[in-house]
C-alpha positions in Angstrom: -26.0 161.7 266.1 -23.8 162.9 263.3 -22.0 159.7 263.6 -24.6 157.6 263.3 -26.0 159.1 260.4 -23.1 158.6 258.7 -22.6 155.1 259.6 -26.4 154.9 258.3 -24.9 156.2 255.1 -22.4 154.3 255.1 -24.4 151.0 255.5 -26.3 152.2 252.7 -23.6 152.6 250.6 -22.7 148.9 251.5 -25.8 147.5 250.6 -26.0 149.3 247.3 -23.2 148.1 246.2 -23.8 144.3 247.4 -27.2 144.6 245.3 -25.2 146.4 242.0 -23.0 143.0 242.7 -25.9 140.4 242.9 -27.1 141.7 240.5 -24.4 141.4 238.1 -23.8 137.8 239.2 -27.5 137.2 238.5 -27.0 138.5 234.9 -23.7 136.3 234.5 -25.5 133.2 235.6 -27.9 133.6 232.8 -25.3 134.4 230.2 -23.6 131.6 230.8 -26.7 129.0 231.5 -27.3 130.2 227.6 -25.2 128.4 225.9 -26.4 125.6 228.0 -29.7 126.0 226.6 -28.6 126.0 223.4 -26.3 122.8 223.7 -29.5 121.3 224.7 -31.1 122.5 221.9 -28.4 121.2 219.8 -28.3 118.1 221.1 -32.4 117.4 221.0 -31.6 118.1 217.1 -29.3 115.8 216.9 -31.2 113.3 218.7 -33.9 114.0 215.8 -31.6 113.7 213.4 -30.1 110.4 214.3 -33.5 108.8 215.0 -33.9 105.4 213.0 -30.2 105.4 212.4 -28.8 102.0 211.0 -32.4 101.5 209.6 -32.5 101.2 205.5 -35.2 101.4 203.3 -35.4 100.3 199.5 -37.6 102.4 197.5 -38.5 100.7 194.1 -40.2 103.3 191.4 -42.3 101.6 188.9 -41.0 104.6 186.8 -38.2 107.1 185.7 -37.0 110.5 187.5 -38.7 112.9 185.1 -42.5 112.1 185.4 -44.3 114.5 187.2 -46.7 111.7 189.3 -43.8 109.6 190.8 -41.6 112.3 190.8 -44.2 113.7 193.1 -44.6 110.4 195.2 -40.7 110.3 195.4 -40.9 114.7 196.8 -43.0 113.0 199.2 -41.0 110.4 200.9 -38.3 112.7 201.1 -40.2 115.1 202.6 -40.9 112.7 206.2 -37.5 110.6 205.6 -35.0 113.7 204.9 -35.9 114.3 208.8 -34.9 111.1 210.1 -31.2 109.0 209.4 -33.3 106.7 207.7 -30.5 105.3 205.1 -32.9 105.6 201.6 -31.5 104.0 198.3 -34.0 104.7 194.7 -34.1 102.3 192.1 -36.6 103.1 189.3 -37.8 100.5 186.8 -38.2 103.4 184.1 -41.3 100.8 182.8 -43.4 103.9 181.3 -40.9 104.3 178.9 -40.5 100.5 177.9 -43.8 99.0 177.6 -42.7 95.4 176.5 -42.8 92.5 179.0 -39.3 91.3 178.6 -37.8 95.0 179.2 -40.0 95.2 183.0 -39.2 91.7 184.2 -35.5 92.3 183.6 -36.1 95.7 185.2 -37.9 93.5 188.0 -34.7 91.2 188.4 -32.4 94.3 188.8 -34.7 95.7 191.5 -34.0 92.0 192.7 -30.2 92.7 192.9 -30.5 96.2 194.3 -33.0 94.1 197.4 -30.2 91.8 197.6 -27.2 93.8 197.6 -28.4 96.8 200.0 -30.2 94.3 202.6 -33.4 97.1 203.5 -35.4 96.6 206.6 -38.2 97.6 204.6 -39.5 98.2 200.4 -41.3 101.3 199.5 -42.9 100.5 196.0 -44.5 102.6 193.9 -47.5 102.2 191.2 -48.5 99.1 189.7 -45.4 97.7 187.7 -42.9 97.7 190.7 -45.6 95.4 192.5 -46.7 93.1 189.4 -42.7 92.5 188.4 -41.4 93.0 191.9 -42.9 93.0 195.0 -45.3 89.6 193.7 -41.8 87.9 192.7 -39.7 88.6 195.1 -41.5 89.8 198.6 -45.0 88.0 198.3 -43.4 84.9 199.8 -40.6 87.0 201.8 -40.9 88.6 205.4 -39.7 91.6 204.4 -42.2 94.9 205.4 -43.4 96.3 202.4 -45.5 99.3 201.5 -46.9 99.9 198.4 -47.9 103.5 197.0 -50.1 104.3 194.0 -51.8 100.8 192.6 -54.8 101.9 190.8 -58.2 102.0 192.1 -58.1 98.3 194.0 -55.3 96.2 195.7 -57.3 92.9 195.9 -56.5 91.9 192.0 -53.1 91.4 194.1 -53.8 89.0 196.7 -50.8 90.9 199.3 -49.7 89.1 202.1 -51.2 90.9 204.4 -48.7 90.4 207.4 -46.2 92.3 205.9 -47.5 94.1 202.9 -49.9 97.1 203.3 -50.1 100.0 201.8 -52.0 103.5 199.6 -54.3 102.7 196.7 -54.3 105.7 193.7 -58.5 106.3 192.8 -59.1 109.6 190.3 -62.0 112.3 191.6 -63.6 111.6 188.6 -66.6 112.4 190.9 -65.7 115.5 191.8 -64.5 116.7 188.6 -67.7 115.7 186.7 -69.4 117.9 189.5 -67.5 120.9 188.8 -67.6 120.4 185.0 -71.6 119.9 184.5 -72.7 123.7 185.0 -70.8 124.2 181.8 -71.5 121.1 180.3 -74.6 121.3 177.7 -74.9 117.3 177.3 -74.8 113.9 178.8 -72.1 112.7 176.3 -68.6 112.8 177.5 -65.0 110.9 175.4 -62.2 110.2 177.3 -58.9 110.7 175.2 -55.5 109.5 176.2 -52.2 107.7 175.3 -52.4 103.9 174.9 -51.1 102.3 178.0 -52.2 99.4 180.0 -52.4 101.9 182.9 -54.6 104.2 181.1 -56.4 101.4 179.4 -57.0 99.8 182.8 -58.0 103.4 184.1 -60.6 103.8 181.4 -62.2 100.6 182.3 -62.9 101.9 185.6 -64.0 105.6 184.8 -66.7 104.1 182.5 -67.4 101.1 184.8 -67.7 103.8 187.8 -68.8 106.7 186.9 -70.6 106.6 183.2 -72.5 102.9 183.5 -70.5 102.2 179.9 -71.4 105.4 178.2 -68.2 107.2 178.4 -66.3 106.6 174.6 -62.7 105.8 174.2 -60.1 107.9 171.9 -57.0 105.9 172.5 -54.1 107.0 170.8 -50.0 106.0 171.0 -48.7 109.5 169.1 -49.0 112.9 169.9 -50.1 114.2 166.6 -53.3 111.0 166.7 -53.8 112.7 170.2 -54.6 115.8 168.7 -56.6 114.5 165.9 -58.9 112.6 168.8 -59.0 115.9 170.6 -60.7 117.3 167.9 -63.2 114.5 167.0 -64.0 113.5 170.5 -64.9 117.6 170.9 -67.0 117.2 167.6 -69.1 113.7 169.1 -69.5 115.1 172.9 -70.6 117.5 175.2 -67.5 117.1 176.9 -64.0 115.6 177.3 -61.9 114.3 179.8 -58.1 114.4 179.0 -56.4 111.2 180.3 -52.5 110.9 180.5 -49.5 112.5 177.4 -47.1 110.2 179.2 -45.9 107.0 177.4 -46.4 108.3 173.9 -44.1 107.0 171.0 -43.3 110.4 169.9 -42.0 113.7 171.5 -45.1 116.2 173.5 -44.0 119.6 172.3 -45.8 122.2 174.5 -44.5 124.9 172.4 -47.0 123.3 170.3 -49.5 121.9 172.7 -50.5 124.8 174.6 -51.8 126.6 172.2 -53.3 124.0 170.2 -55.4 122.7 172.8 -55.9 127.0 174.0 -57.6 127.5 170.5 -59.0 124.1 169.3 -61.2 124.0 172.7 -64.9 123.8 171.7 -66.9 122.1 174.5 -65.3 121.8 177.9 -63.2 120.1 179.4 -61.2 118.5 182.4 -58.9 116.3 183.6 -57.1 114.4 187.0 -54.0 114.9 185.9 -51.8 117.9 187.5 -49.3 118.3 184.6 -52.8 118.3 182.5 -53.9 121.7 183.5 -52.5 123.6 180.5 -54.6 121.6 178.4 -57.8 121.7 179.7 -60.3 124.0 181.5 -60.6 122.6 184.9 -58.6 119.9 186.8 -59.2 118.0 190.0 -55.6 116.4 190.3 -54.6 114.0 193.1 -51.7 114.9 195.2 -48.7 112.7 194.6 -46.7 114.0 197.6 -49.5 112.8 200.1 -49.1 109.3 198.6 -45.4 109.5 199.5 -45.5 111.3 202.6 -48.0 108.1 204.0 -46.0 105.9 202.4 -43.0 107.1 205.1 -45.1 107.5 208.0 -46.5 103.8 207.6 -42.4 102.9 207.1 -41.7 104.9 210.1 -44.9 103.4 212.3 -43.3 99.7 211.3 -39.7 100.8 212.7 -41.8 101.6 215.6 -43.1 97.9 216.1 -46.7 98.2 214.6 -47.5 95.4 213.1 -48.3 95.6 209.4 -51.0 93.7 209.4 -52.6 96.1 211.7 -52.5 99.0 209.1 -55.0 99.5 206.7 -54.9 99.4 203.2 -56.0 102.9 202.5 -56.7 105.4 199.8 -55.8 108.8 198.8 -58.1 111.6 199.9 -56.6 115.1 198.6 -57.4 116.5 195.6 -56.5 120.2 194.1 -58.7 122.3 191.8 -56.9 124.3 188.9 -58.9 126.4 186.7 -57.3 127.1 183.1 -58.6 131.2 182.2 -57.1 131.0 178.8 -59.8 127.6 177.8 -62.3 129.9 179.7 -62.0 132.7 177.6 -61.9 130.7 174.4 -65.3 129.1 175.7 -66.5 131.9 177.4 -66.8 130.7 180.7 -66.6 133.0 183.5 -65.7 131.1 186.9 -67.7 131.7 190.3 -66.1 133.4 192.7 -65.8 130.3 195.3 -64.1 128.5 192.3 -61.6 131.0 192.0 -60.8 131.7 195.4 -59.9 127.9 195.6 -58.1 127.2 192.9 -54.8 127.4 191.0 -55.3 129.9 188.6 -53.4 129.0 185.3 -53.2 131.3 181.9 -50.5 131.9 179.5 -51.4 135.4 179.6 -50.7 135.7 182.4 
């Protein structure tokens, strides 16, 4: 008996230590299948990485690096392209800045070059300029895909070739901010005051065409200092004011100036559609430029894929953002809801 208990012991002993050694094994097998995990990883990321390779688009800017809308626009391709190997090349017509025909067609022709030189599979355009002294040139007639980001309020004025042009149309929540404004608004009349463009010309037209049935009155100005002087007579022949566009002026918008100009000289209230605006007035509902971008690259990105472009819909943009400006509040003595607040971006110099 004494010998079979300890052969009993011994087997135990055995079979201990065959577990201790599976067990061990078991815990090398994983170790090493983890790097194998993680080359997988790897190599799914790089698969991401290298999607679209060889594919090139051309992405023409109306405009210059610098202003906030395209610049915004621009953050938003970038933000859907950066993920890809998409090969992306900018040219930018700088057209705000030079106003004159001549100036924009020549800046139309380089874009021209840049198409030829580079040899995209597809044009990303943005705003109206790069499509009325490029894309209607030069890709109307072409085969080229091309999306378009940011034309104002309507494409049809266009006529697109709809089998390979589609694209995002730009319209301002004038709506919306008219809704927010009219609890503290003690009128029907409203001025609209903004620098002298033919975009912000063009974007009057429509306000008052859409929104105000003709009634809204125009303070069109090309200088800063005539923009501050309209400020203060629209404010003296309304109920309220919508602030337009500072970009494009002939001289130099000095905010070291602005800000608290427009902070004091507030009377009635006032609003605007414009993000970089927000200092200025008391409540903004600004469009989003990023989501114009970002669709403009996931329409790009669709067409790589093989949908056809005259399958996608013209669109428009549907984000807006509230901002709320405290400092114009106080001066006007306006004390925001609650809801307002909680959805907003809360500006004041006071912080």
């Amino acid at each position: 008996m004494g010998e079979t208990m300890s052969l009993n012991r011994n087997l135990r002993v055995i079979l201990t230590a065959v577990c201790l050694v599976m067990v061990v094994l078991a815990q090398a097998a994983c170790q090493s299948s983890s790097p194998t995990a993680t080359s997988s990883a790897a190599t799914q990321a790089a698969t991401q990485n290298t999607s679209y390779a060889g594919k090139r688009i051309l992405y023409v800017n109306s405009y210059s690096v610098g202003y906030a809308w395209s610049d915004g626009i621009e953050h938003g391709v970038h933000n859907i392209l950066d993920k890809t190997a998409v090969e992306l090349k900018f040219v930018r017509m700088d057209t705000k800045n030079h106003p004159d025909d001549q100036f924009r067609e020549q800046a139309g022709k380089a874009a021209k070059a840049e198409l030829d030189a580079f040899k995209p599979d597809l044009v990303i355009a943005s705003d109206d300029n790069a499509q009325q002294w490029f894309v209607i040139p030069y890709l109307q007639k072409g085969t080229i895909p091309c999306v378009f980001a940011g034309v104002n309020w309507d494409a049809s004025s266009y006529n697109f070739d709809r089998t390979h042009i589609t694209g995002i149309v730009k319209v301002h929540p004038i709506g919306q901010l008219m809704s927010d404004l009219k609890p503290y608004v003690k009128g029907s009349r409203v001025g609209y005051v903004t620098i002298d463009t033919e975009t912000e010309r063009g974007n009057y037209d429509q306000i008052n065409r859409r929104f105000f049935n003709g009634a809204l009155k125009p303070y069109i100005v090309k200088t800063y200092a005539d923009f501050k002087d309209a400020f203060l007579k629209a404010q003296a022949e309304n109920d309220g004011v919508i602030l337009g566009n500072n970009a494009g002026s002939s001289d130099k918008w000095d905010d070291t100036d602005a800000i608290p100009f427009f902070t004091k000289n507030t009377r009635v209230p006032t609003g605007t559609v414009n993000d970089w605006m927000t200092s200025y007035t008391l409540i903004t509902v600004a469009r989003i430029p990023e989501e114009l971008g970002e669709w403009s690259a996931q329409t790009a990105l669709r067409i790589f894929d093989g949908t056809p472009v005259s399958s996608i819909d013209i669109t428009e943009n549907r984000k807006f953002k509230l901002g709320l400006n405290l400092d114009i509040g106080q001066q006007l003595g306006i004390v925001f809801t609650p809801e307002m607040l909680r959805n907003a971006a809360i500006y004041s110099k006071q912080g």
